[in-house]
N, C-alpha and C positions, 0 to 999 in steps of 0.2 A: 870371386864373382858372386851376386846376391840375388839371390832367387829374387821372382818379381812379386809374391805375395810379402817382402819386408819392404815393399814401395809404402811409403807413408799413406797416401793416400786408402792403396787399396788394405793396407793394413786396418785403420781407421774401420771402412768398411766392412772389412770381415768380422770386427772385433763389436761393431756394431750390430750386428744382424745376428751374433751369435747371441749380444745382450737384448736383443726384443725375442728372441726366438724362445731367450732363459724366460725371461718376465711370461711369457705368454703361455710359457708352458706351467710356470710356479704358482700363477694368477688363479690357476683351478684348486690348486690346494688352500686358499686364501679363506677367511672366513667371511661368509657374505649373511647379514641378517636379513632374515627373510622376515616380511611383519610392516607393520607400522612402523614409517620414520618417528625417531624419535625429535622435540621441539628441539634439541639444542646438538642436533647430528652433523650440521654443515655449519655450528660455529668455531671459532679456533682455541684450543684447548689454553688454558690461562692458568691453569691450578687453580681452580673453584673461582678466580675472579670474572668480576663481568667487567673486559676490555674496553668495552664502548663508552664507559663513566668519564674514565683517566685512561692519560698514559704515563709509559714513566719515561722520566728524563735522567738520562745517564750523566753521572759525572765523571768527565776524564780528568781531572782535575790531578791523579795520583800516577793516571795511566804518562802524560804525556814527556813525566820526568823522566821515568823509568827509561820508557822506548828511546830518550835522548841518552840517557846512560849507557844501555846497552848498545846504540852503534857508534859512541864513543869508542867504547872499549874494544870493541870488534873492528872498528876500521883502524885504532890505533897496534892491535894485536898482526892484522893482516900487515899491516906497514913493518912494524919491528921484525914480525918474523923471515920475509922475504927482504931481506935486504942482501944484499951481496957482502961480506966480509973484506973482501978484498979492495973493494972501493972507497976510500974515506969519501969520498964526496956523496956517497950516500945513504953512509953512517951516519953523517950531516944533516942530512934530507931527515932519516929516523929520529934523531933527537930533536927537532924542531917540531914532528907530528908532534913528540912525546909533552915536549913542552906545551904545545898548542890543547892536546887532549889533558892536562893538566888545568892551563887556564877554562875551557869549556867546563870540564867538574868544579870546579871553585865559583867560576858563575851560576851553573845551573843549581848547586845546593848553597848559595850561598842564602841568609834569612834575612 
């Protein structure tokens, strides 16, 4: 039987109020400049660039191969590894992912 403070809910809650209680308490040890704001205190840190010029455009161009690679491999991994031995019918099942994850790399790196 499970105590009622592991109820999700009120877990949630306790685990909350203990983190504003932290924050509230650590908040005084924070460093607070006392003085004149400075001109560029409430802008967002850039590493010396000034944001509002440009911005940058990311290229996924390298990224989106990758990610298709790896859950190739990973969902062909999960498939090979649970297969039941004892079943040909789906040792069957397994070499046709294998095959299929086969075909998907030969198109995705193909030039």
């Amino acid at each position: 039987m499970s105590h009622w403070i592991f109820f999700p809910p009120i877990a949630f809650l306790v685990i909350f109020a203990v983190s504003i209680a932290l924050s509230a308490l650590l908040s005084r040890l924070s460093y607070k400049h006392k003085g004149q704001k400075e001109e560029g205190s409430r802008k967002a840190y850039a590493c010396g660039e000034d944001i509002s010029e440009h911005r940058v455009q990311v290229d996924y161009g390298q990224f989106f191969p990758f990610a298709f690679f790896f859950t190739i491999l990973h969902v062909l991994a999960l498939m090979v590894a649970t297969v039941p031995t004892e079943t040909p019918h789906s040792f069957f099942i397994a070499v046709i992912y294998l095959f299929g994850a086969m075909t998907g790399l030969v198109i995705l790196f193909r030039r």
